[in-house]
C-alpha atoms as one frame of an Amber mdcrd trajectory, in Angstrom:
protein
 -19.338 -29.704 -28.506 -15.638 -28.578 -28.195 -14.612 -25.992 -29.534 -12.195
 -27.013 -32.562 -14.887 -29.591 -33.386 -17.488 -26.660 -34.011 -15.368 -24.480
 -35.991 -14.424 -27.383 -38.370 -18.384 -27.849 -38.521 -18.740 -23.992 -39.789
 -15.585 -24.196 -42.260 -17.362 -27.511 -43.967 -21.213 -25.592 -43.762 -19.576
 -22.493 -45.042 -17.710 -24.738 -47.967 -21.316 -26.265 -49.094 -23.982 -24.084
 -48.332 -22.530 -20.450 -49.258 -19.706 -18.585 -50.240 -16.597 -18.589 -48.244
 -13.269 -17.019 -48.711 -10.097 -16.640 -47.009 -11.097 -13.505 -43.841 -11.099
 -10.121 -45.384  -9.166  -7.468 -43.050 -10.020  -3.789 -42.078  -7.837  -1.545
 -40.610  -8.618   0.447 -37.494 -10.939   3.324 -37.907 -13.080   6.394 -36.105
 -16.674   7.214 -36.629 -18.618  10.609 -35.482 -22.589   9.033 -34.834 -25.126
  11.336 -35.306 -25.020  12.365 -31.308 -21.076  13.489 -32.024 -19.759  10.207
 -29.742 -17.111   8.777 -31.331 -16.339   5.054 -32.490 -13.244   3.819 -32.539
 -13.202  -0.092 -33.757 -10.183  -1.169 -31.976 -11.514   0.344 -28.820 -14.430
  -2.600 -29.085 -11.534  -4.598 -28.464 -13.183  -5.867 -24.974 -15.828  -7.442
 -26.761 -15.747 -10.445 -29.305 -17.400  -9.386 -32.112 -18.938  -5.550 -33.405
 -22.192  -5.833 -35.930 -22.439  -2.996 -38.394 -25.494  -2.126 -40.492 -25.349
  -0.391 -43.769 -27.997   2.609 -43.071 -29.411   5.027 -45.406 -32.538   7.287
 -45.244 -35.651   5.872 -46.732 -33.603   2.539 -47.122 -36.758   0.030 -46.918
 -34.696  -2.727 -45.701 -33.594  -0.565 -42.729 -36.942   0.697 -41.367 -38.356
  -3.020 -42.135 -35.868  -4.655 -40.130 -36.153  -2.438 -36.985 -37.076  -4.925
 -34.710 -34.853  -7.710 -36.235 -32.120  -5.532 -35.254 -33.322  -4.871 -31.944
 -33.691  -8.739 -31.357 -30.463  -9.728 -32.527 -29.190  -7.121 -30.000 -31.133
  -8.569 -27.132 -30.066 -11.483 -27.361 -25.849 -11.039 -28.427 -25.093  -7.950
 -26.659 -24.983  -9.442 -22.989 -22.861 -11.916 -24.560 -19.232  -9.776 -26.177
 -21.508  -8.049 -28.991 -22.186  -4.603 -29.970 -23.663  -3.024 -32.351 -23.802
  -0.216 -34.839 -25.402   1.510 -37.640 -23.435   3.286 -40.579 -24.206   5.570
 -43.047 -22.087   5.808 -46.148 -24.511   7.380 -48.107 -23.375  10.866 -50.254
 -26.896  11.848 -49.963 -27.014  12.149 -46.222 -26.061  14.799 -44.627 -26.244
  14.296 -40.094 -28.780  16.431 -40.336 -31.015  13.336 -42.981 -29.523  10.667
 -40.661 -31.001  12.647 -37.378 -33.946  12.945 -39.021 -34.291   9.340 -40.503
 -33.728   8.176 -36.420 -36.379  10.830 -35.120 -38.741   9.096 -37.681 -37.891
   5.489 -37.547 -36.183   5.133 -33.721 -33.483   2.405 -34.583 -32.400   3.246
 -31.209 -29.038   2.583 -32.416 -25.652   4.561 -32.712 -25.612   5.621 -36.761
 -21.872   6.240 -37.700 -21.165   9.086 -40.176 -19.189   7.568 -42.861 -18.735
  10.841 -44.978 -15.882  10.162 -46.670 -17.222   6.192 -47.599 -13.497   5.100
 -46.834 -15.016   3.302 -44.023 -17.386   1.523 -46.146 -14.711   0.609 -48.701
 -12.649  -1.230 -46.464 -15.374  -3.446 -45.014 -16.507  -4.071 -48.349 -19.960
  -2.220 -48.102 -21.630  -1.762 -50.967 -25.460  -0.871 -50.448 -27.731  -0.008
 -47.380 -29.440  -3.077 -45.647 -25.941  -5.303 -45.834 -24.899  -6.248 -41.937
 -21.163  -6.975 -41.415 -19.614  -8.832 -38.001 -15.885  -7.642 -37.538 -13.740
  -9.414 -34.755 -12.088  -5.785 -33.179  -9.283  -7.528 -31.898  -8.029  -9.100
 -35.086 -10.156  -6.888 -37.321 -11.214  -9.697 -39.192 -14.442  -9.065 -41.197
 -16.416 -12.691 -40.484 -19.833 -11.836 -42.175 -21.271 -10.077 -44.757 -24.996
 -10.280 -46.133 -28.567  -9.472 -45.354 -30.391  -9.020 -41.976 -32.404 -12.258
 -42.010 -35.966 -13.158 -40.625 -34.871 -15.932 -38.878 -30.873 -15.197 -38.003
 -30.854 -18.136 -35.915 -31.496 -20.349 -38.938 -28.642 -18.359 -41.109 -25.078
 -17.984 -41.914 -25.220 -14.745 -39.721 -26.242 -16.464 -36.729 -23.815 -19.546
 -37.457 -20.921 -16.727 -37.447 -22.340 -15.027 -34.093 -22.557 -18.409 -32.639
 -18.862 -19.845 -33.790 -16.820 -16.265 -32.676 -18.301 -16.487 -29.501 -17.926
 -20.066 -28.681 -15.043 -20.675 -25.909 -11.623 -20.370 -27.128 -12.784 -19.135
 -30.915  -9.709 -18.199 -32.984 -11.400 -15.361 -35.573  -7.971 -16.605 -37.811
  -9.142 -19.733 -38.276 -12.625 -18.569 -40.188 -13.418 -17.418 -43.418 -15.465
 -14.758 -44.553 -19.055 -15.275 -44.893 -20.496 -13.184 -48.172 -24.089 -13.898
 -48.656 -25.380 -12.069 -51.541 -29.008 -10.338 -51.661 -30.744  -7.749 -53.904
 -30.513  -3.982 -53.161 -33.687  -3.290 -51.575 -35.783   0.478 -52.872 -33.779
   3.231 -51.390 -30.766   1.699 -50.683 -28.691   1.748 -53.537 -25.446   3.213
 -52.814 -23.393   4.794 -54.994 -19.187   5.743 -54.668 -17.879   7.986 -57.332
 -14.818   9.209 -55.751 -13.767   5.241 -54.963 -15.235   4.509 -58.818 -13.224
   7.397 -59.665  -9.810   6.680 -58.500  -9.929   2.379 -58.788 -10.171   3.680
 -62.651  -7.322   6.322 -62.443  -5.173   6.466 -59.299  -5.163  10.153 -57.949
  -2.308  12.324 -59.548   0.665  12.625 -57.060   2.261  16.228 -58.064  -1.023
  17.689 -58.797  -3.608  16.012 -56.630  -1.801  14.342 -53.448   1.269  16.889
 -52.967  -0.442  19.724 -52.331  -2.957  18.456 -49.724   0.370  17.075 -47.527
   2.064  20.642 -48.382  -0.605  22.090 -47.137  -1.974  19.586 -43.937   0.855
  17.609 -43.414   4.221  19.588 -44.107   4.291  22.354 -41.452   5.018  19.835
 -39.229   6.482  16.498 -40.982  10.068  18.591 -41.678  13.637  18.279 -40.731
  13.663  18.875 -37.360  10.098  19.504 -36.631   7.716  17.994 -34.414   6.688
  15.316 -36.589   8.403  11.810 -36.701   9.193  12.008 -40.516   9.957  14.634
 -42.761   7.632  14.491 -46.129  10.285  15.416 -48.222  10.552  13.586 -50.972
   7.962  10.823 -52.247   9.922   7.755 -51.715   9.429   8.712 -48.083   6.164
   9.118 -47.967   5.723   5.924 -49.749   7.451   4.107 -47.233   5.017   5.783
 -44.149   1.908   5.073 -46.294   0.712   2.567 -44.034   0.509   4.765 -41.243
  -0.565   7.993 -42.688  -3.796   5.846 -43.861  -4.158   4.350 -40.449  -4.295
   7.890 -38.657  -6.198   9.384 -41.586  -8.651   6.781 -40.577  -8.898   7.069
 -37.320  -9.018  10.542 -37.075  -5.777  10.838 -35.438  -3.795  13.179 -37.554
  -3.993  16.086 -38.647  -4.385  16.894 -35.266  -6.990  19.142 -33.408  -9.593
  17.713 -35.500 -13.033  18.590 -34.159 -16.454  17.484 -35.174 -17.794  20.672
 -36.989 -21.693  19.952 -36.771 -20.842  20.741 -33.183 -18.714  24.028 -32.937
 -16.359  25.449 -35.400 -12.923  26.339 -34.321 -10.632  28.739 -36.121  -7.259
  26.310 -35.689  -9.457  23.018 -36.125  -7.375  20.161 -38.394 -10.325  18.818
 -39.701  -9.305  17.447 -43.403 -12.166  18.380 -46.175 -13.680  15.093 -47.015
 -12.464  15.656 -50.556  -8.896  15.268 -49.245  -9.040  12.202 -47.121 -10.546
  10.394 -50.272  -7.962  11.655 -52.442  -4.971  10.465 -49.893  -6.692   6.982
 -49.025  -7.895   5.770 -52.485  -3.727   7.019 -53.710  -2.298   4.705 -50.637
  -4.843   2.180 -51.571  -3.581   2.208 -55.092   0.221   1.748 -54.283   1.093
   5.500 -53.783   2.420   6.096 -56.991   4.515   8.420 -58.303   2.608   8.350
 -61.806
């Protein structure tokens, strides 16, 4: 079947059968797992199509699913897949998700979403949900439950249609298939619950984080490419202070501290990155 002619297939299944919408989009981001690799979404880039499962420990849905996952691996990874684990949980520390693998061997890289910023974007809202993102276009394609039979479900329809030759991610929808929260796998977000009812406080909150992070080098003259000094610029370079708060890129020097600690590290308290991310996400207001 040619290509075009499959993807209209999925747009009129998706249409009847289940909810579609127009594609939700993430932004780049960058992940310690719980051996200190790092994940970097846009460095997937050489393969179709990255599957991410919601993990928590003691999540019943998780350690049920184990070999579900594993077979869905088998049989999409030789083919432009890979896949992850992610843990957005405030309970967890890496210590509980080490622990959790040691018990349950997902033999799978678990992501440490700390901050839940990660989680936020892809739309994450409990442990057990699975989402497909295309890395190149960072289009999020799927998200639902692990089913028993993926083969005979939207998530294997979405597999199937990204990978089929000459697929055009920009030309699907978003698959959201709803499902109960499982025991143990109820995730709560209180700074994002927080701050969607009351954006974060520029003078008092967001100022003195960038005075103190940021401004040493964002000034006239320095080393960074824009000064922070007033707030209509840093309005205006929102976009990309998210992006390389997100992937870890700035400030720099930023070292995973369940490893080593380093004196000079730039690692931003989790605290902070939530404050500046949910004030961008809000508009970066002035108040």
């Amino acid at each position: 079947m040619k290509t075009s002619k499959l993807l209209a297939l999925f747009t009129v299944a998706a249409a009847i059968s289940f909810n579609a919408q127009a594609a939700d989009r993430v932004g780049d981001f960058n992940l310690i797992d719980d051996t200190g690799k790092a994940h970097q979404l846009s460095k997937y880039a050489f393969n179709k199509a990255v599957v991410i499962v919601s993990q928590q420990a003691g999540c019943t849905a998780n350690q049920e699913n184990i070999a579900r996952y594993k077979q869905l691996r088998t049989n999409f990874d030789h083919r432009g897949v890979s896949f992850l684990m992610m843990n957005s949980s405030v309970a967890d520390e890496r210590d509980d998700i080490r622990a959790e693998e040691a018990v349950w061997n997902y033999d799978f890289p678990i992501m440490d979403d700390d901050a839940q910023l990660v989680a936020d974007a892809l739309g994450i809202d409990k442990a057990g949900q699975v989402v497909v993102v295309d890395p190149v276009r960072m289009n999020v394609l799927y998200r639902g439950p692990m089913p028993a039979q993926w083969a005979r479900h939207e998530l294997g329809t979405v597999l199937e249609a990204i990978l089929a030759d000459g697929a055009d991610s920009r030309q699907m929808e978003t698959v959201n298939v709803d499902f109960e929260t499982a025991e143990g796998c109820a995730l709560e977000f209180p700074m994002r619950d927080r701050y969607q009812a009351e954006a974060p406080d520029y003078e008092t909150e967001v100022a003195p984080i960038l005075i103190e992070r940021c401004v040493g080098c964002h000034v006239e003259g320095g080393i960074g490419p824009f000064a922070m000094n007033s707030h209509m610029m840093i309005q205006g370079w929102s976009p990309m202070i998210k992006e390389v708060l997100m992937t870890k890129r700035m400030p720099p020097m930023q070292v995973d501290p369940s490893v080593r600690t380093w004196i000079n590290a730039g690692n931003m308290p989790v605290e902070e990155r939530q404050i500046l991310v949910h004030w961008i996400n809000a508009g970066s207001p002035r108040n």
